[in-house]
C-alpha positions as CSV (number, residue, x, y, z in Angstrom):
1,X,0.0,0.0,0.0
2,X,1.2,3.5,-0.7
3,X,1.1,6.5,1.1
4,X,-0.7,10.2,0.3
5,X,0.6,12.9,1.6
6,X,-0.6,15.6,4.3
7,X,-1.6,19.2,4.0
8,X,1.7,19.7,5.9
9,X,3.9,17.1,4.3
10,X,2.8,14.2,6.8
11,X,1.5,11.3,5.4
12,X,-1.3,8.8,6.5
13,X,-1.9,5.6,4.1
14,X,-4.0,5.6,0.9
15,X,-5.9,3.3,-0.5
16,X,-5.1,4.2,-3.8
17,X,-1.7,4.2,-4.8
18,X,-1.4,7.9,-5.7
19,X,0.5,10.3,-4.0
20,X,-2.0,13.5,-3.0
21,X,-3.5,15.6,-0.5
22,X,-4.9,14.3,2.9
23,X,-7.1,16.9,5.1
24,X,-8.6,15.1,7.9
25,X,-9.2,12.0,6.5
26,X,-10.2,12.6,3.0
27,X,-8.8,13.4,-0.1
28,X,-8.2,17.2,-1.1
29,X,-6.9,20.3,-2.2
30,X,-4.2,21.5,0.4
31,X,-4.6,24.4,2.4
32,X,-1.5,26.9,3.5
33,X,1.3,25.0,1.5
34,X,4.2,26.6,1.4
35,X,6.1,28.1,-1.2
36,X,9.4,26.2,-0.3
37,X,11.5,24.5,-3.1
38,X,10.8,21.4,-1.4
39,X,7.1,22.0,-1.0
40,X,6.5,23.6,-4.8
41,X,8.2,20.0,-5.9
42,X,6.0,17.9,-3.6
43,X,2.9,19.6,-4.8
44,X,4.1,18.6,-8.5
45,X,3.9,15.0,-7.3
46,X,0.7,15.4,-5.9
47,X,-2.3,12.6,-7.6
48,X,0.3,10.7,-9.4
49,X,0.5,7.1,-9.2
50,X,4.2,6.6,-8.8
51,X,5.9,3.2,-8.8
52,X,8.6,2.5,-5.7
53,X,11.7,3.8,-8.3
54,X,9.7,7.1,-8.9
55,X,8.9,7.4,-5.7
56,X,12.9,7.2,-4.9
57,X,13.3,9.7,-7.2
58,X,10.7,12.1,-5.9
59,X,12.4,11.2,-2.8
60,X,15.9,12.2,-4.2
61,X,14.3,15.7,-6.0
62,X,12.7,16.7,-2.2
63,X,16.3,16.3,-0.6
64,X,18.1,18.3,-3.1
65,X,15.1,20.6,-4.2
66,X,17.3,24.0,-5.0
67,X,19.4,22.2,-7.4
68,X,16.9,20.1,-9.4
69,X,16.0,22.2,-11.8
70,X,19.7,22.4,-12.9
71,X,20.5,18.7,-13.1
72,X,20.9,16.6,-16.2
73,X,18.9,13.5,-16.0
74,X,21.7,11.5,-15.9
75,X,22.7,13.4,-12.8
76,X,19.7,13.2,-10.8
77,X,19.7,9.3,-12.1
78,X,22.5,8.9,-10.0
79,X,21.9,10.9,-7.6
80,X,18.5,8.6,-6.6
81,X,20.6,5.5,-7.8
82,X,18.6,4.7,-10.8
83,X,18.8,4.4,-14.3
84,X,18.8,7.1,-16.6
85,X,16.0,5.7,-18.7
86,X,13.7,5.5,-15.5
87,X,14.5,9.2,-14.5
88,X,12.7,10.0,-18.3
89,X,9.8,7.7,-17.8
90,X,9.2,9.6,-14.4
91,X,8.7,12.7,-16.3
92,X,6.6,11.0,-18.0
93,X,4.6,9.5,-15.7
94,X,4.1,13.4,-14.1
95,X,2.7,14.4,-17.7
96,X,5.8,16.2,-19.4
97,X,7.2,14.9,-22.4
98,X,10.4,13.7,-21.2
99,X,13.3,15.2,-18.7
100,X,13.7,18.4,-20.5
101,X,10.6,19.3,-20.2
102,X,10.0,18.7,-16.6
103,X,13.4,20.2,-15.6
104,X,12.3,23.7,-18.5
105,X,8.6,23.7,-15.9
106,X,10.9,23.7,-12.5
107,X,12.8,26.3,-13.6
108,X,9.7,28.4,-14.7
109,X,8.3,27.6,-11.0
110,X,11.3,27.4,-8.9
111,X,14.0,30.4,-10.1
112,X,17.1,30.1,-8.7
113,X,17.5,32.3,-5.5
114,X,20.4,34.6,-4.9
115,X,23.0,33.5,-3.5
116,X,25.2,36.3,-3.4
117,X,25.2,36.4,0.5
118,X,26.3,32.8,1.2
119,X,28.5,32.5,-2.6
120,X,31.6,33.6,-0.3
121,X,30.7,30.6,2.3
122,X,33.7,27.9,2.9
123,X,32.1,24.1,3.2
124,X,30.7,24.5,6.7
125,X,29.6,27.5,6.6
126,X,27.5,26.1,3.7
127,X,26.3,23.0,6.0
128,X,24.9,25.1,8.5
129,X,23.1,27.6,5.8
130,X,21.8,23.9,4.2
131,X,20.7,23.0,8.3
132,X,18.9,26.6,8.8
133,X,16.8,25.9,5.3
134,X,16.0,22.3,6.9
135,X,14.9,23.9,9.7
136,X,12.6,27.0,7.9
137,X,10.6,23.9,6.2
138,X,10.2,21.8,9.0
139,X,8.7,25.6,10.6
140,X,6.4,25.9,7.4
141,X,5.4,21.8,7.4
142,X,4.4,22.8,11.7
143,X,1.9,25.7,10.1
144,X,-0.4,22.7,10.4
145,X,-0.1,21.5,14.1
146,X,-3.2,19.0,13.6
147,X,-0.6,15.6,12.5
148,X,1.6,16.5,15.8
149,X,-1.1,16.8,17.8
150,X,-2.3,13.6,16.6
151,X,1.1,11.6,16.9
152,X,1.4,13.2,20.3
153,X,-1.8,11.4,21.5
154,X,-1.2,8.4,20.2
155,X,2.0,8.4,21.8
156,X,0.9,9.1,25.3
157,X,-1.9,6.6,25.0
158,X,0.6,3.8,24.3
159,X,1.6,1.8,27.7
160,X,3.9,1.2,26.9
161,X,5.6,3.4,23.9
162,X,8.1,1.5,21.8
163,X,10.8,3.7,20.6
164,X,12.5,2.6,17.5
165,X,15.8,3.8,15.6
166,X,18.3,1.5,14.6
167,X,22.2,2.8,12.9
168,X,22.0,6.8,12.1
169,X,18.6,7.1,13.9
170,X,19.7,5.3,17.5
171,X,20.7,8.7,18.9
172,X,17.5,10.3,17.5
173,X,15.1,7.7,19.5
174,X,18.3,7.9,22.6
175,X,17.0,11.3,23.0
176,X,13.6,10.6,22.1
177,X,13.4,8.1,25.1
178,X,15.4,10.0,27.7
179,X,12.9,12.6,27.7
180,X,10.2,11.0,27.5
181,X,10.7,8.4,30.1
182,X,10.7,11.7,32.6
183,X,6.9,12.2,31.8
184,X,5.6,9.2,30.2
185,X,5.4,5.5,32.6
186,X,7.0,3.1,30.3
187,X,8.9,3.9,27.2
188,X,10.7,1.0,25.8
189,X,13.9,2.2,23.4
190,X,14.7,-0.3,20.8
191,X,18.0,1.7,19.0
192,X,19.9,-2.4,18.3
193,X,18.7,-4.6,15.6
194,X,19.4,-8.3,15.4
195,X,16.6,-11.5,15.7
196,X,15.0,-9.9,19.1
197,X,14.0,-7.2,18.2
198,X,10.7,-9.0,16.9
199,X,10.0,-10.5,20.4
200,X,10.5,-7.0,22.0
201,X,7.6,-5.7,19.6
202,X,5.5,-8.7,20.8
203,X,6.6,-8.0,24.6
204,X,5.1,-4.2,24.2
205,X,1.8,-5.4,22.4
206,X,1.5,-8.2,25.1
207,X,2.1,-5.0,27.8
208,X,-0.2,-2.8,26.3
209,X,1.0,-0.9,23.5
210,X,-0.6,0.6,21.0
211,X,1.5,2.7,19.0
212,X,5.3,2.8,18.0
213,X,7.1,6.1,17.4
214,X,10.1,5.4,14.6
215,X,13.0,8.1,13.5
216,X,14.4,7.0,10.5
217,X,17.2,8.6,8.5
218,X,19.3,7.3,5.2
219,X,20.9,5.1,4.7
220,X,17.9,3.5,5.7
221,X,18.3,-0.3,6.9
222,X,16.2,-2.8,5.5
223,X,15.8,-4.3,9.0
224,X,13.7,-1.2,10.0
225,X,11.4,-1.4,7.0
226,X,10.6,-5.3,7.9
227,X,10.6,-4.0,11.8
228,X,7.7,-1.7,10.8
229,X,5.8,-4.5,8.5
230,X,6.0,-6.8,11.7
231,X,4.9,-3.6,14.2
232,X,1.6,-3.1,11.9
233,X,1.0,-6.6,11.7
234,X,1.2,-6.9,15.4
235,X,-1.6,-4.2,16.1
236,X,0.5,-1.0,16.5
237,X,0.0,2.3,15.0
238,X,3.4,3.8,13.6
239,X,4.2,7.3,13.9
240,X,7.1,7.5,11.9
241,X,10.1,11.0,11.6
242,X,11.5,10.9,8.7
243,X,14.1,12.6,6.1
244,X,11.1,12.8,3.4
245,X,7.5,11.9,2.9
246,X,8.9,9.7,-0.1
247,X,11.3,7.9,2.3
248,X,11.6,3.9,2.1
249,X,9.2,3.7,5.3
250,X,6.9,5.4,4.6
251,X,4.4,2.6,2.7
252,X,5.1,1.0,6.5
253,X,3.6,4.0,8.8
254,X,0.2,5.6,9.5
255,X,1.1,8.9,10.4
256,X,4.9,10.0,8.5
257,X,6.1,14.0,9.5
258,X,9.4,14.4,7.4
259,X,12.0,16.6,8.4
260,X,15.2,16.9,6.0
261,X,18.7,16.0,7.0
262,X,21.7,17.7,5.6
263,X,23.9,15.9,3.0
264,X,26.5,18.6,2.9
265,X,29.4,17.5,4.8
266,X,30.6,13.4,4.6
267,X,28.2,12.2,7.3
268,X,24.4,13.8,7.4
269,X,23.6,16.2,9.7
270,X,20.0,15.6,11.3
271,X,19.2,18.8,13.3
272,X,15.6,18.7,12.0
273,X,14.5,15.7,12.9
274,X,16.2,16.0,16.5
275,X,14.0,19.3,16.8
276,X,11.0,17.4,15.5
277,X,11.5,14.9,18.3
278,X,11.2,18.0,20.9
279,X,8.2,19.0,19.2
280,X,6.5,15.4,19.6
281,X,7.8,15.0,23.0
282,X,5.5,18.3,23.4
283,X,2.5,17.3,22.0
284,X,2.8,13.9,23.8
285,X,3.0,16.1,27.3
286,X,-0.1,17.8,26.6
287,X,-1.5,14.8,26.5
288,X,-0.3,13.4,29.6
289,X,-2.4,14.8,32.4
290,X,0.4,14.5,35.1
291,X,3.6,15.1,32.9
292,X,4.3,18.3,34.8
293,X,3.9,16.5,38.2
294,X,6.2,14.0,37.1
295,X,8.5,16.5,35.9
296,X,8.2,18.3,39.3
297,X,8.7,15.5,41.2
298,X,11.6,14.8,39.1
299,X,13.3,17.8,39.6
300,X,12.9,17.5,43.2
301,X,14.6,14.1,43.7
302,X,17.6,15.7,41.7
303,X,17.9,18.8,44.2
304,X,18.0,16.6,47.0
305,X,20.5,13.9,45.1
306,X,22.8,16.8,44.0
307,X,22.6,15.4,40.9
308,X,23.6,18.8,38.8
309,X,26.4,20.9,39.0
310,X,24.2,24.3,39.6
């Protein structure tokens, strides 16, 4: 099954196959999108029926939205890893001709901005500038508070919560689960893959749960796809961070809010989806009628164990 996407670039599962619009429920036209390079490209793909390689590429196109519209098609076949022919029939597929003619539209829709400020910028510099872009969409996807809100309430109603994130996401569901574990009763962190990680799912759904929360970031293991099949197939809901709506996961969640990572520097950087963690550990709290007790009480034992250097 394959996934439609939000008014605010979350996505909830489609019965389908297209890749559109989701307000409350129901197919539609979306309401306060953004005029982002990430967003104007995610609207393009918006009621298309696009097989798993276009979706990579749509996937591929999001992450590197400001320099699509200047890439060959051979170039943007390898940066999604694919073959130049199947970068033409996703054109295609979308309505254009060929490539050409869908790379002439994004440069009609999506000028290039200036760049005169940052043109001076050394290789870090540039990271960071690529990091506070990441974080201006993840502010224009959070215009729409209704998915978080959602994902936050199914998260406190799981007891217990399931944490996943295995490789680059571990730290992401580390933190994730620290925090929460102050405010919600039982959060269970599985950040290590390997042939248990099944009966820990069933443990949770045999406990209680209800819903798993999973950060997922590229390169993005296999395990964690088939971890996802298994956690649907076991009852849970999956509320799924991600790098992109088009991400590999994302025909294995119910609720998917994408945040992009940085690919500037040899290893991605992941400062949005850490923030997007905060933000769900947030929404969860508001729905967790003593979390500020617990938080208190918290605070309290520390005082009186000296456990911070004041």
């Amino acid at each position: 099954m394959s996934v439609d996407r939000s008014v605010d670039g979350s996505v909830e599962k489609s019965e389908d196959g297209s890749v559109g619009e989701v307000v409350d429920g129901a197919v539609g036209r979306s309401v306060g999108v953004t005029d982002s390079p990430a967003a104007r490209l995610q609207a393009l793909f918006e009621g298309h029926r696009l097989t798993p390689t276009q979706r990579r590429i749509a996937h591929s196109m999001v992450r590197r939205a400001a320099d699509v519209p200047f890439l060959s098609s051979v170039e943007l076949a390898e940066l999604a890893g694919v073959s130049q022919p199947s970068v033409t029939r996703f054109a295609v597929a979308l309505g254009f001709d060929g490539y050409p003619a869908l790379r002439k539209h994004l440069r009609e829709v999506a000028p290039a901005e200036s760049t005169a400020d940052t043109a001076s910028y050394n290789e870090y510099q540039q990271a960071v500038e690529a990091e506070i872009e990441n974080l201006k969409h993840l502010a224009e996807i959070l215009a729409d508070p209704r998915p978080v809100a959602k994902a936050g309430r199914l998260l406190a109603a799981s007891r217990p919560l399931p944490v996943l994130g295995l490789r680059a996401a571990a730290s992401q569901a580390y933190g994730f689960a620290y925090f929460a574990a102050k405010v919600h009763p039982d959060v269970r962190l599985l950040n290590e893959g390997g042939t248990m990680i099944h009966d820990r799912i069933d443990a949770a759904v045999r406990a209680g749960a209800t819903a798993l929360l999973c950060f997922a970031l590229p390169r993005h293991p296999r395990e964690v796809v088939d971890t996802l099949a298994y956690a649907r197939e076991a009852g849970l809901t999956v509320v799924t961070v991600a790098d992109s709506a088009f991400a590999p996961v994302a025909k294995v969640s119910d609720l998917l809010i994408p945040a992009a990572v940085g690919t500037g520097l040899a290893f991605d950087t992941a400062c949005a989806p850490m923030l997007l963690g905060r933000v769900l550990l947030e929404a969860m709290c508001d729905d967790l009628p003593d979390a500020q007790a617990r938080l208190e009480e918290f605070d309290a034992r520390a005082a009186a164990r000296g456990l911070f250097v004041e």
